[in-house]
Backbone as CSV, one residue per row, in Angstrom:
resi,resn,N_x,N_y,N_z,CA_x,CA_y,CA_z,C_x,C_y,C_z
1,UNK,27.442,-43.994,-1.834,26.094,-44.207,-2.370,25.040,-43.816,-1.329
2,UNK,25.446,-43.990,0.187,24.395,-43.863,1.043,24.255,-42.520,1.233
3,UNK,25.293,-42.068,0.637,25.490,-40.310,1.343,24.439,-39.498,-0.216
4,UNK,24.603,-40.432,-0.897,23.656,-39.565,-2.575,22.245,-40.262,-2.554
5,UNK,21.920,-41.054,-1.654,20.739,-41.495,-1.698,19.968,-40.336,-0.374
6,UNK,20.849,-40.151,0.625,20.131,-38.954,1.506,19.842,-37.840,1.154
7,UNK,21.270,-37.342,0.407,20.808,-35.744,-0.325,19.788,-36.033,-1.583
8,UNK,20.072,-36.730,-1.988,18.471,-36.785,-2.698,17.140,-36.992,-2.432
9,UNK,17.091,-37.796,-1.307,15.491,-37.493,-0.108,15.769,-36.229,0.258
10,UNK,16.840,-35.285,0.494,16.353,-34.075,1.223,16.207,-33.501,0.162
11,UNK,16.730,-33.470,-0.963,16.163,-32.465,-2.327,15.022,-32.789,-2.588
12,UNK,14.289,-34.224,-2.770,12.906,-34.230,-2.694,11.920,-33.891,-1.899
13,UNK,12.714,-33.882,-0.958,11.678,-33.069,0.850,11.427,-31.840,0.138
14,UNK,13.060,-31.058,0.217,12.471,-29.603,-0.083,11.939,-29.059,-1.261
15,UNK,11.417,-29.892,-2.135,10.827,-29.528,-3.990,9.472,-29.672,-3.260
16,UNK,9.114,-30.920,-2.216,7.866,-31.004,-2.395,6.984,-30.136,-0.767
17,UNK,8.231,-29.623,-0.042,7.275,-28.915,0.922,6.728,-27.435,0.309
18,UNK,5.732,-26.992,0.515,5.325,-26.344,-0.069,5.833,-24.856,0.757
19,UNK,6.314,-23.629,-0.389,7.448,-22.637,0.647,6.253,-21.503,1.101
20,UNK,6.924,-20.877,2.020,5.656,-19.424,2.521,4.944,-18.901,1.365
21,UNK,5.490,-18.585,0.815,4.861,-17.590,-0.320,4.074,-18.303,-0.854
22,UNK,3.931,-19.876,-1.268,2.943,-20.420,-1.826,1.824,-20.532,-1.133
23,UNK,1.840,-20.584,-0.213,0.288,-20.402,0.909,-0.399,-18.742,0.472
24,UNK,0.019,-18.130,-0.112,-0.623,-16.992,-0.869,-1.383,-16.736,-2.147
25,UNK,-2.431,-16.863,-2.477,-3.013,-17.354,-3.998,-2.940,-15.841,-4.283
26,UNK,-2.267,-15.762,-5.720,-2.518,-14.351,-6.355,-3.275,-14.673,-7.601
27,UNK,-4.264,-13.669,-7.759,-4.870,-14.012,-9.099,-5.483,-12.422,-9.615
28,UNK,-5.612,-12.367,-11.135,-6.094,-11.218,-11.729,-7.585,-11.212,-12.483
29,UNK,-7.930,-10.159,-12.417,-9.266,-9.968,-12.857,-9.307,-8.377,-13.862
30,UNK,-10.464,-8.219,-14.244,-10.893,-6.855,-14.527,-11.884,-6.251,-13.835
31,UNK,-12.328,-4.832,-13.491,-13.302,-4.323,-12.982,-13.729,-3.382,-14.226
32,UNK,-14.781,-2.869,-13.451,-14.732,-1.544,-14.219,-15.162,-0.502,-13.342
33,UNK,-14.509,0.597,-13.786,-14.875,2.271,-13.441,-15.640,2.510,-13.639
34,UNK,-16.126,3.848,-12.382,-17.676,4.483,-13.074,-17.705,5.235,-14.217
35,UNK,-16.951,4.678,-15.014,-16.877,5.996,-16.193,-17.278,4.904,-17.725
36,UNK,-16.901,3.699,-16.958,-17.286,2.516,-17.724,-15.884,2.315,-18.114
37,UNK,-14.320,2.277,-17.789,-13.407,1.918,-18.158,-13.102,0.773,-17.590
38,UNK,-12.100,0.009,-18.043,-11.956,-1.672,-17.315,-10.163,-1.244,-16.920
39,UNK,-10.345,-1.629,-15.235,-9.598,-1.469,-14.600,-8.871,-3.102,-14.144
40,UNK,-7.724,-3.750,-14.551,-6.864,-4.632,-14.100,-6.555,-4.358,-12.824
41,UNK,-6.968,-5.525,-11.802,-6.481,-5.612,-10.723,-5.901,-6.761,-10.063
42,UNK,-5.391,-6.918,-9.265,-4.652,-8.101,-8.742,-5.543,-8.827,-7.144
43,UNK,-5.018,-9.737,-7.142,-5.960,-10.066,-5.358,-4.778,-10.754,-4.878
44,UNK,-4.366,-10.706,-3.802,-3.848,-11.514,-3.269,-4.479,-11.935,-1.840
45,UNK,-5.209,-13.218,-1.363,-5.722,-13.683,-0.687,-4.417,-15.219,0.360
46,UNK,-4.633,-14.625,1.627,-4.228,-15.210,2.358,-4.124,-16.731,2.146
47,UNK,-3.501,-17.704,3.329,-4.112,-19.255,3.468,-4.352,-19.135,4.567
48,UNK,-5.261,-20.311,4.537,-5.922,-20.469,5.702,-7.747,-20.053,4.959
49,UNK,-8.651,-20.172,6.190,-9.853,-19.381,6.129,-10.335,-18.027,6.377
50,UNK,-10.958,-17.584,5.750,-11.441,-16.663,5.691,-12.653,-16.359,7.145
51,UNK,-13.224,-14.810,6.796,-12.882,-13.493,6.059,-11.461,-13.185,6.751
52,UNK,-11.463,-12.381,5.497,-9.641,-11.922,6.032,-10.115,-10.300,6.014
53,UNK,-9.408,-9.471,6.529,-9.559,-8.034,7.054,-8.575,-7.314,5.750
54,UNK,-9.444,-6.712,5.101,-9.291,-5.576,3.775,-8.479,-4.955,3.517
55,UNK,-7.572,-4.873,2.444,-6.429,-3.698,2.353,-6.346,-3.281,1.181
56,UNK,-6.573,-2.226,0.609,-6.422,-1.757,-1.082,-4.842,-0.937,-0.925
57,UNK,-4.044,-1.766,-2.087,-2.769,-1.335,-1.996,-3.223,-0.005,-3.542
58,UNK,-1.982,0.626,-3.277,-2.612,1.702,-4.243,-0.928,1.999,-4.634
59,UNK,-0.087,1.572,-6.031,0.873,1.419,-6.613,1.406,3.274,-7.110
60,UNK,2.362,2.940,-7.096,3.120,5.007,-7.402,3.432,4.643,-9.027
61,UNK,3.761,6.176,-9.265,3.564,6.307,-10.758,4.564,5.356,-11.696
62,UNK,5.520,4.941,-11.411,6.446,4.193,-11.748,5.214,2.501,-12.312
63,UNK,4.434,2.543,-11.712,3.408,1.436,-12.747,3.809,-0.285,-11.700
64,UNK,2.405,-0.730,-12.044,2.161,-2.062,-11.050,3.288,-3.609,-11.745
65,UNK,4.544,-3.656,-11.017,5.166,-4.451,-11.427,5.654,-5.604,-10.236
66,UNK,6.886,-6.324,-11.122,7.158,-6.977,-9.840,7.406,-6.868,-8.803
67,UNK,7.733,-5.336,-8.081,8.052,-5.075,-6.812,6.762,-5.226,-6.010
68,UNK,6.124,-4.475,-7.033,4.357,-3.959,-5.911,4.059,-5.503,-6.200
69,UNK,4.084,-6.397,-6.557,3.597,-7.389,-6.638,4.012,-8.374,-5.434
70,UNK,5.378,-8.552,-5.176,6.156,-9.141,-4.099,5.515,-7.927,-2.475
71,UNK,5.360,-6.968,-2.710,4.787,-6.007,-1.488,3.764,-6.366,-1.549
72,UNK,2.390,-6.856,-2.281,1.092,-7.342,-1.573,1.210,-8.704,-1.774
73,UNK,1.969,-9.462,-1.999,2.512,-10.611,-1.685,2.449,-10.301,0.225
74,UNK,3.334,-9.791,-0.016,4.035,-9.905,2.158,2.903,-9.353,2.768
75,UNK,1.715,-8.663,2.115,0.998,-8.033,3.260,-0.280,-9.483,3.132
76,UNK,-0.626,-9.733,1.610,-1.228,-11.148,2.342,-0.651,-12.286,3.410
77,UNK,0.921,-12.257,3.045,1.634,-13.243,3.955,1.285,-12.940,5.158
78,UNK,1.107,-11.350,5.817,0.677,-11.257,7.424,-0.796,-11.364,7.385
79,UNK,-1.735,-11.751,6.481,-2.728,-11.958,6.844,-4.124,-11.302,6.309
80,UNK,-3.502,-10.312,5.272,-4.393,-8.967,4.642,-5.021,-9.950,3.235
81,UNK,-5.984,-9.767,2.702,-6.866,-9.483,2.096,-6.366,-8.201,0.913
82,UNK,-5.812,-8.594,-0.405,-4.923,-7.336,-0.709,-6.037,-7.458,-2.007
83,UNK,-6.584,-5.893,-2.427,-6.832,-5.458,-3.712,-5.867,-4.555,-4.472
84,UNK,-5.387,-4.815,-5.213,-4.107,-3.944,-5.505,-5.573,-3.130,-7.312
85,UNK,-5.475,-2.471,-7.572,-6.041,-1.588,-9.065,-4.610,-1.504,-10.050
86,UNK,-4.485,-1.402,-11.023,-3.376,-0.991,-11.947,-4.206,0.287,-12.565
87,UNK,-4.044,1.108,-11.793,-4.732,2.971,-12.711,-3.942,3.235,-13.680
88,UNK,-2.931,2.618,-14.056,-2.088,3.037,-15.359,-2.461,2.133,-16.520
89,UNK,-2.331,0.984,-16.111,-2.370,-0.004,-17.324,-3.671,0.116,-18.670
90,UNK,-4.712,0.107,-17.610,-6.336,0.188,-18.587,-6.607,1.353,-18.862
91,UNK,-5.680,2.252,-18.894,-5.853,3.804,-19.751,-4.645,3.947,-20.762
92,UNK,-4.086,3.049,-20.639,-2.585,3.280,-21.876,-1.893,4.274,-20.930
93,UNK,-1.843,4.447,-19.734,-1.156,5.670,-19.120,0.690,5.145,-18.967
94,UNK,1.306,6.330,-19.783,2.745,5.591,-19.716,3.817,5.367,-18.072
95,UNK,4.431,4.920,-17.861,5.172,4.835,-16.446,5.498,5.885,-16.247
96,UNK,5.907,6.812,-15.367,5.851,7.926,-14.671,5.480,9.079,-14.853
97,UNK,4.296,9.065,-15.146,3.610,10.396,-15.395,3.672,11.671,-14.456
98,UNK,3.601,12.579,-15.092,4.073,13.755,-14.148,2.869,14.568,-13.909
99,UNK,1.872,14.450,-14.785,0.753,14.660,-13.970,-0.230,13.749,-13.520
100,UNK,-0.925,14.552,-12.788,-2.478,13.737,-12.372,-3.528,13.926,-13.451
101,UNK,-3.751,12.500,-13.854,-5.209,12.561,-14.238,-6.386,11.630,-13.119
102,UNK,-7.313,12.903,-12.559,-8.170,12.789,-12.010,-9.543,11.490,-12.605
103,UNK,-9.416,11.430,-13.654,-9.820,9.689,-14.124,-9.491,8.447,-13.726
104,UNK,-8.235,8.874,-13.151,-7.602,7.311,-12.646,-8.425,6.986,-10.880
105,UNK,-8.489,7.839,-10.453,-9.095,7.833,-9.384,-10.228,7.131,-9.316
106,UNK,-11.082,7.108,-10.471,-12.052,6.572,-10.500,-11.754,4.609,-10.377
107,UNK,-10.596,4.403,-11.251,-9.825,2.864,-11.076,-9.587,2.610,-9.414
108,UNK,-8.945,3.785,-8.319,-8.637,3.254,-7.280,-10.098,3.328,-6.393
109,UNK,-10.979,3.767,-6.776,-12.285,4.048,-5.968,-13.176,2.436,-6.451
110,UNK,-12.839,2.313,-7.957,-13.566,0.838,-8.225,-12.754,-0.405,-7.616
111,UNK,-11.095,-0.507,-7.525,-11.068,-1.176,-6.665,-11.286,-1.479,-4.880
112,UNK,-11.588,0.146,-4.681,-12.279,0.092,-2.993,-13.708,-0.717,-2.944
113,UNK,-14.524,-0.686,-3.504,-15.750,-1.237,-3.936,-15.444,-2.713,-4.217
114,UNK,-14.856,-3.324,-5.175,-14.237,-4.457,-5.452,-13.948,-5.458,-4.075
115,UNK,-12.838,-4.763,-3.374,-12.187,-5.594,-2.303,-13.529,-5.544,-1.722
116,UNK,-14.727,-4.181,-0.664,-15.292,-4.663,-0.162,-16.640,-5.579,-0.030
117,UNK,-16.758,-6.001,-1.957,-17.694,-6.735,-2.199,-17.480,-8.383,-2.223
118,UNK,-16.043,-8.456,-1.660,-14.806,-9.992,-1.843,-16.535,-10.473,-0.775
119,UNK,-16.405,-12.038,-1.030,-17.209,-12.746,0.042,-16.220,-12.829,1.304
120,UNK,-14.725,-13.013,0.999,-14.103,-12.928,2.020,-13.412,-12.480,2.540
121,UNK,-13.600,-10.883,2.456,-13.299,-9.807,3.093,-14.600,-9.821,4.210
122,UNK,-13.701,-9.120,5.599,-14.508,-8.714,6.464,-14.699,-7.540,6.345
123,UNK,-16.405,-7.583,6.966,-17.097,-6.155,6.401,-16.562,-5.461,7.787
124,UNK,-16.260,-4.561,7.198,-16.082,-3.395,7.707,-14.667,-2.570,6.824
125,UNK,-14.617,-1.485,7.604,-13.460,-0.188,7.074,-12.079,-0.965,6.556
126,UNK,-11.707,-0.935,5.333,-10.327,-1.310,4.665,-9.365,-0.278,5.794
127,UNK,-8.252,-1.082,5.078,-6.952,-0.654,5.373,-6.662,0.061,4.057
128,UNK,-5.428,1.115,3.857,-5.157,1.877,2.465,-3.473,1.402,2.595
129,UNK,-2.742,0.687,1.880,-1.023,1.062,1.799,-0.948,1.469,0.287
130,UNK,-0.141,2.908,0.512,-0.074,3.716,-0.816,1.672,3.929,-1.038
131,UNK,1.837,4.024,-2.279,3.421,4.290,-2.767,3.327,5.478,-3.560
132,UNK,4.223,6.657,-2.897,4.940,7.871,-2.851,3.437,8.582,-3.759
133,UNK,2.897,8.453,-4.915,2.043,8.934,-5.777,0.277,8.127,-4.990
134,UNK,0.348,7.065,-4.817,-0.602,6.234,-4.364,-1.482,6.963,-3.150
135,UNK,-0.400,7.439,-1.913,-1.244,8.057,-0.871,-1.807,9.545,-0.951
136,UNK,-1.175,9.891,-2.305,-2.742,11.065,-2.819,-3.664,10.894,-3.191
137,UNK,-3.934,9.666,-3.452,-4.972,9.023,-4.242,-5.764,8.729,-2.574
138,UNK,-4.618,7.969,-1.969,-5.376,8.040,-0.465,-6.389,8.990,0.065
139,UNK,-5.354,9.646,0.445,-6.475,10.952,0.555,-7.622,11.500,0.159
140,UNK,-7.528,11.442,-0.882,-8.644,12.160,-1.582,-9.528,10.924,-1.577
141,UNK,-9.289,9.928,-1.378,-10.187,8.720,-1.122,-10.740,8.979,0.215
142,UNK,-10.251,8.867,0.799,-10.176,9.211,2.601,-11.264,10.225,2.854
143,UNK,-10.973,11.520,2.360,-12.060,12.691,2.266,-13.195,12.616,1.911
144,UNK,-13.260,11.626,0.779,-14.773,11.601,0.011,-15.480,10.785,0.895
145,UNK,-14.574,9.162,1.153,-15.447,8.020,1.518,-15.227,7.480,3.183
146,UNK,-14.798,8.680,4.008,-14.431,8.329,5.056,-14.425,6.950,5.747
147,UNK,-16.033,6.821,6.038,-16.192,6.112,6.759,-15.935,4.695,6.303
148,UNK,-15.543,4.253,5.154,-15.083,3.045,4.513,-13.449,2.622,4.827
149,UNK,-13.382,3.888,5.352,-11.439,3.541,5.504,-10.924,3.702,6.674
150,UNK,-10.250,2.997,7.390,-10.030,2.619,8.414,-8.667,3.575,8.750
151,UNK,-8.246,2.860,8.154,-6.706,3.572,8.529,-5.272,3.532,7.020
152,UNK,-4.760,4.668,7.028,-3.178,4.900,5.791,-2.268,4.424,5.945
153,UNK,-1.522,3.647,5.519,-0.340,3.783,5.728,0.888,4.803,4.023
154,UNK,1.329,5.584,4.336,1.819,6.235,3.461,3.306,5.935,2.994
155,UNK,3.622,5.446,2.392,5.365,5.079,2.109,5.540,6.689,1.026
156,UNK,6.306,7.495,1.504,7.117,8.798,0.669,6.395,9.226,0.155
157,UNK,5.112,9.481,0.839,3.764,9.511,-0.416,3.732,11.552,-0.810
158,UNK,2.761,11.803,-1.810,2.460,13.293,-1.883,1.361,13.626,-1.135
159,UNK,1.707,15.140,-1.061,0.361,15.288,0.146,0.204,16.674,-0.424
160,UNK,-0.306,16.551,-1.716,-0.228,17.503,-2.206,-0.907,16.984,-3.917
161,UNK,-1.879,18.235,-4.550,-1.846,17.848,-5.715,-0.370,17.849,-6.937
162,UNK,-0.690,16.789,-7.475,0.155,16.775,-8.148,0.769,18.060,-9.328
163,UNK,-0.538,18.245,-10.031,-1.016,19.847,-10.682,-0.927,20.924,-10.444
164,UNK,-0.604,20.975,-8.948,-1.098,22.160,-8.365,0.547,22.468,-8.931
165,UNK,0.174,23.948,-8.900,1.523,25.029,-9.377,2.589,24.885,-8.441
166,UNK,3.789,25.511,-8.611,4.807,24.938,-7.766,5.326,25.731,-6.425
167,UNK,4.223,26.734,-6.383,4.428,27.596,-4.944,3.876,26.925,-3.972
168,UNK,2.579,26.298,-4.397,1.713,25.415,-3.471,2.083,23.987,-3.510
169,UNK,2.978,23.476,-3.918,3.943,22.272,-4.044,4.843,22.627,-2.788
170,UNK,5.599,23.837,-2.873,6.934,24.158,-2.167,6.319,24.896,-0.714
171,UNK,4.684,25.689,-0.691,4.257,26.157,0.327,2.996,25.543,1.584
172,UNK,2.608,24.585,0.773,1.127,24.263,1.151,0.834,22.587,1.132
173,UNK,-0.093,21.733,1.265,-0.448,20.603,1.363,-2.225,20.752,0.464
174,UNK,-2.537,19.327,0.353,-3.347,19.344,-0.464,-4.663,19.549,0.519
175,UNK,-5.642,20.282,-0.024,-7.107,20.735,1.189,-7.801,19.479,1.548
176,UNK,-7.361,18.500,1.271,-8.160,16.916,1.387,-7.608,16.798,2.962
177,UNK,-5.992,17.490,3.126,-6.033,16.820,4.610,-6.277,17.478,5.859
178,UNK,-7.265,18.750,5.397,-7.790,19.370,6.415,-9.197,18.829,6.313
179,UNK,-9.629,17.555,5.336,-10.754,17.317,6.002,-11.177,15.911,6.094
180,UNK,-10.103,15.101,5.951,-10.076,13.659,6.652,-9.960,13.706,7.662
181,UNK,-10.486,12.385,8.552,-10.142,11.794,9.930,-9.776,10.628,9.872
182,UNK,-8.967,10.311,9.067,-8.622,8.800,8.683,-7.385,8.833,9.477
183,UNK,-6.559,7.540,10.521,-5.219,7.593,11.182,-4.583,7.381,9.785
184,UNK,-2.996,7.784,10.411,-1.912,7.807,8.927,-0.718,7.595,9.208
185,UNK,-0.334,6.572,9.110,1.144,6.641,9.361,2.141,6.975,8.334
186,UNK,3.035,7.732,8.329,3.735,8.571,7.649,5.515,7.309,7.110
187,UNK,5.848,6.783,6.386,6.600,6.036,6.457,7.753,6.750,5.449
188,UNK,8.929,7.241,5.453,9.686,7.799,4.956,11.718,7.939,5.319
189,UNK,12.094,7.744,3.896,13.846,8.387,4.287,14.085,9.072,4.752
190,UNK,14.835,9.632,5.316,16.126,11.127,5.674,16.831,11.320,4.720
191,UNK,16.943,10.698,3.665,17.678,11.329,2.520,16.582,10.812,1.564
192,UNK,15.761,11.253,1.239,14.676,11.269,0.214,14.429,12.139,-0.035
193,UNK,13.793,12.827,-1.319,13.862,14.421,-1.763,13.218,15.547,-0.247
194,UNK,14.167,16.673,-0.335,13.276,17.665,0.555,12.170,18.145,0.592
195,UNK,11.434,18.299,-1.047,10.383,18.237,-1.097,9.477,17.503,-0.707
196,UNK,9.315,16.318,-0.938,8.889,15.049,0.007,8.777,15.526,1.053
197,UNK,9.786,15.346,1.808,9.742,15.311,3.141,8.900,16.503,3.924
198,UNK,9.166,17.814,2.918,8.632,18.757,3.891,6.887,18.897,3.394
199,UNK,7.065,18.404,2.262,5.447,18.370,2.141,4.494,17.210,2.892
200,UNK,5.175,15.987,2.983,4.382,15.041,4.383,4.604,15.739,5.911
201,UNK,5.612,16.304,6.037,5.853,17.165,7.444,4.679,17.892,7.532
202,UNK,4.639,18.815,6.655,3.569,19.815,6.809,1.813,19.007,7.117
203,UNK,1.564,17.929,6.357,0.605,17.228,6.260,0.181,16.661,7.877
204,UNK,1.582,15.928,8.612,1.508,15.120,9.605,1.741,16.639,11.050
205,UNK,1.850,17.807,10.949,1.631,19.020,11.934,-0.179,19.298,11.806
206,UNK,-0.529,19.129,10.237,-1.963,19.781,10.084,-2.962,18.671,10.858
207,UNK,-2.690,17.461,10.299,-3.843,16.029,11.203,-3.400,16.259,12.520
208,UNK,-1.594,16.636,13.339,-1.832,15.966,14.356,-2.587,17.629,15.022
209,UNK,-2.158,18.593,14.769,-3.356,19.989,15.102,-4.712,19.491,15.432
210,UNK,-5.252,18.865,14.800,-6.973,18.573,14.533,-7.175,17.050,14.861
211,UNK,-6.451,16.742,15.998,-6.398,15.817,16.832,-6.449,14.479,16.013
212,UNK,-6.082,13.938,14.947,-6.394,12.940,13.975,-5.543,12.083,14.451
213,UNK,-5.082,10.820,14.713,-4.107,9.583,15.165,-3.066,10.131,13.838
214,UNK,-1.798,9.913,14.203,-1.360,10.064,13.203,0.541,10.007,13.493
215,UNK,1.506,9.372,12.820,2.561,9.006,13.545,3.837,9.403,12.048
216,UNK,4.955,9.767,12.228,5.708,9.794,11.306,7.013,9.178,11.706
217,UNK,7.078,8.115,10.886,8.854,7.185,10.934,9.176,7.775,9.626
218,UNK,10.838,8.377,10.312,11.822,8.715,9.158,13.177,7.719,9.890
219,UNK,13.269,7.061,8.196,14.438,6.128,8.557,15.889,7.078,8.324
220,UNK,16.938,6.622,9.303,17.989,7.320,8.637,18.802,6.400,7.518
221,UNK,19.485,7.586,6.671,20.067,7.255,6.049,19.794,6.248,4.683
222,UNK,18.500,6.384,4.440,17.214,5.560,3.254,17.264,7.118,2.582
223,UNK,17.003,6.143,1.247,16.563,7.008,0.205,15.147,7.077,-0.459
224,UNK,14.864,7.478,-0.928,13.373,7.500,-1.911,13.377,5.906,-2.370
225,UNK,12.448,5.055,-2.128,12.408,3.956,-2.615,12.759,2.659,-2.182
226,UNK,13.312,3.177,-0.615,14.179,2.218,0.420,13.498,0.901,0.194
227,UNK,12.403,0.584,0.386,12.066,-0.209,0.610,11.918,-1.481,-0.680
228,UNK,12.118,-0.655,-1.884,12.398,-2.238,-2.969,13.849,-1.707,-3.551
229,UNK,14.123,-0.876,-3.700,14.968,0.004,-5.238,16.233,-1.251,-4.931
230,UNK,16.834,-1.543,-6.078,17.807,-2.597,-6.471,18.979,-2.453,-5.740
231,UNK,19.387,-0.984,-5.499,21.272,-0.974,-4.889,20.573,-0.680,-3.880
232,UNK,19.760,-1.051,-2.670,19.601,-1.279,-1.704,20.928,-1.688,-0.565
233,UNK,20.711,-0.715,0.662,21.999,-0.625,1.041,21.583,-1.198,2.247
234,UNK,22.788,-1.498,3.377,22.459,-2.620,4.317,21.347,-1.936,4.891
235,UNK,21.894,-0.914,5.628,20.231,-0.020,6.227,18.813,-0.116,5.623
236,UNK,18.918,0.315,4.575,17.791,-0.058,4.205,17.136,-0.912,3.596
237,UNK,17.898,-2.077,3.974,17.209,-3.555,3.981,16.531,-4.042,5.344
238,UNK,17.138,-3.292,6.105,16.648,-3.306,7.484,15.893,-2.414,8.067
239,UNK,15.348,-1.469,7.021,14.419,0.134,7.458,13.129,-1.117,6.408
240,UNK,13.522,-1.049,5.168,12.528,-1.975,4.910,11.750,-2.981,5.839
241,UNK,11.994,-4.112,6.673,11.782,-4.975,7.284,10.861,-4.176,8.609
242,UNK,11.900,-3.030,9.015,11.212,-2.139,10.372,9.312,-1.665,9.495
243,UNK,9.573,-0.953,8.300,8.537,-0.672,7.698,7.318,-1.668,7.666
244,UNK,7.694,-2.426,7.078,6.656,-3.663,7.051,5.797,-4.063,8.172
245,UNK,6.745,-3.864,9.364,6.256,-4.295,10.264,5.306,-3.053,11.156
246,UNK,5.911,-1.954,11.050,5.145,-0.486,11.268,3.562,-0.464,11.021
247,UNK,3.753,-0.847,9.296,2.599,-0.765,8.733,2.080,-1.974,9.064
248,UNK,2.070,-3.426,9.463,1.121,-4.110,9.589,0.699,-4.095,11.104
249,UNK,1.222,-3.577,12.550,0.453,-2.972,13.632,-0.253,-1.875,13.115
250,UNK,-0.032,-0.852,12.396,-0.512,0.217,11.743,-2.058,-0.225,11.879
251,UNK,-1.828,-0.878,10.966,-3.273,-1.316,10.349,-4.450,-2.128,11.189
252,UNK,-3.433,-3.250,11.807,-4.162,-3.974,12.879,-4.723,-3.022,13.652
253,UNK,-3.955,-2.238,14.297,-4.620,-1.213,15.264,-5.780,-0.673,14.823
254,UNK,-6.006,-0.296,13.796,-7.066,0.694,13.775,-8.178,-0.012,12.852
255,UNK,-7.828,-1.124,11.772,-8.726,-1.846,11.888,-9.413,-3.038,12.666
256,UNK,-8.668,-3.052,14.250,-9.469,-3.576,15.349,-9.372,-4.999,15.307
257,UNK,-8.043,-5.379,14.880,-8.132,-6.843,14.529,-7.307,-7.689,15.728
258,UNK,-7.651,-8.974,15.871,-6.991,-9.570,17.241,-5.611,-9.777,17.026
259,UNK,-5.283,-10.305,17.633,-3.349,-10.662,17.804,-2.921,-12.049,16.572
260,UNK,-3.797,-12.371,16.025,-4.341,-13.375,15.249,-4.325,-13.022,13.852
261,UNK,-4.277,-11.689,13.888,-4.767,-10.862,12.659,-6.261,-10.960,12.261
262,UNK,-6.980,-11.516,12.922,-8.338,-11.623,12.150,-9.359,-10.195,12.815
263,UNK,-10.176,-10.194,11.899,-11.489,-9.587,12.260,-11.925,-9.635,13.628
264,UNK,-12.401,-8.858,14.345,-13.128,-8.751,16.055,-14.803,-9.186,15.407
């Protein structure tokens, strides 16, 4: 009896301590685009007090679900301030679209505006984490609104229009990254498509040419998606974890934040 009266204080201990992830408030809203469309977005806001230091996550064509949801989960857990946009959902746009529509852009530009109008976001330059389709959207964000963006982090991203014909897919990079100065960290497999790879290669020779901060991790032996996809293999449960952590010095660094994670 004494031994079922203890495990039952420790089952009540652990129901009622409250676990990491709950110190994270996620909540949803609508915005709208300059086009006047209403864009679904997500927040995920730290614990603790505020301002917290800015990050617009920007989701790949595969559409804003539970993975991207558990990923700005962990980046509020280190301390970020997360605006995540859903550019698919508030256009009827179906899951993996194969082209670009240049409308949606307008959804990831209203949630840049969004996060930096939060009361408790710190003002200054966001952070960008983009997935494989997401860090073109980067870019071309990057180019227009420079000085609002601090620093990329790119997971398998395109660096390249999506539209563009398939010589300039297989030969070239997109003209946005000959005219950002935004830092970028390049986050990617060794066994992830060749295309991929050689089109961020080409991207991360052109910034580091034109002196731009700019760094490329290729994990070995990861595939396209290392970092959530389901048959996740031991490596890249552990390229995942290295990633995470890449990208949140990434970011600290260049958005100037103390050892604390907060705002300077």
């Amino acid at each position: 009896m004494k031994k079922l009266v203890i495990a039952a204080a420790i089952l009540a201990s652990t129901l009622a301590a409250p676990a990491v992830a709950d110190s994270v408030e996620l909540r949803k809203t609508t915005i709208k685009a300059a086009d006047g469309s209403e864009v679904p977005v997500e927040i995920a806001t730290p614990a603790g007090k505020g301002p917290f230091p800015p990050v617009l996550f920007i989701h790949a064509k595969r559409g804003y679900e539970g993975d991207e949801r558990a990923h700005v989960r962990e980046l509020a857990e280190q301390g970020f301030l997360v605006v995540a946009p859903d550019w698919q959902s508030g256009r009827f746009i179906e899951r993996w679209p194969s082209a670009h529509n240049p409308e949606t852009e307008l959804d990831v530009e209203a949630g840049l505006d969004y996060l930096k109008s939060l009361p408790n976001a710190c003002k200054q330059p966001v952070g960008i984490v983009g997935l494989s389709r997401g860090p073109y959207y980067a870019i071309r964000l990057a180019a227009k609104r420079g000085p609002d963006i601090a620093a990329i982090v790119s997971y398998y991203g395109h660096m390249q229009n999506p539209n563009a014909p398939e010589p300039e897919q297989l030969f070239s990079i997109a003209p946005e990254v000959g005219q950002l100065n935004t830092p970028i960290l390049f986050l990617i497999g060794d066994d992830d498509f060749e295309l991929r790879r050689m089109n961020g290669g080409r991207a991360f020779y052109a910034l580091w040419e034109r002196g731009i901060p700019v760094e490329w991790q290729e994990y070995p032996m990861a595939r396209r998606a290392f970092d959530f996809r389901p048959d996740q293999t031991p490596e890249e449960k552990i390229a995942k974890r290295h990633a995470r952590e890449r990208a949140k010095n990434w970011l600290a660094r260049w958005m100037k934040l103390t050892p604390e994670m907060k705002c300077k």
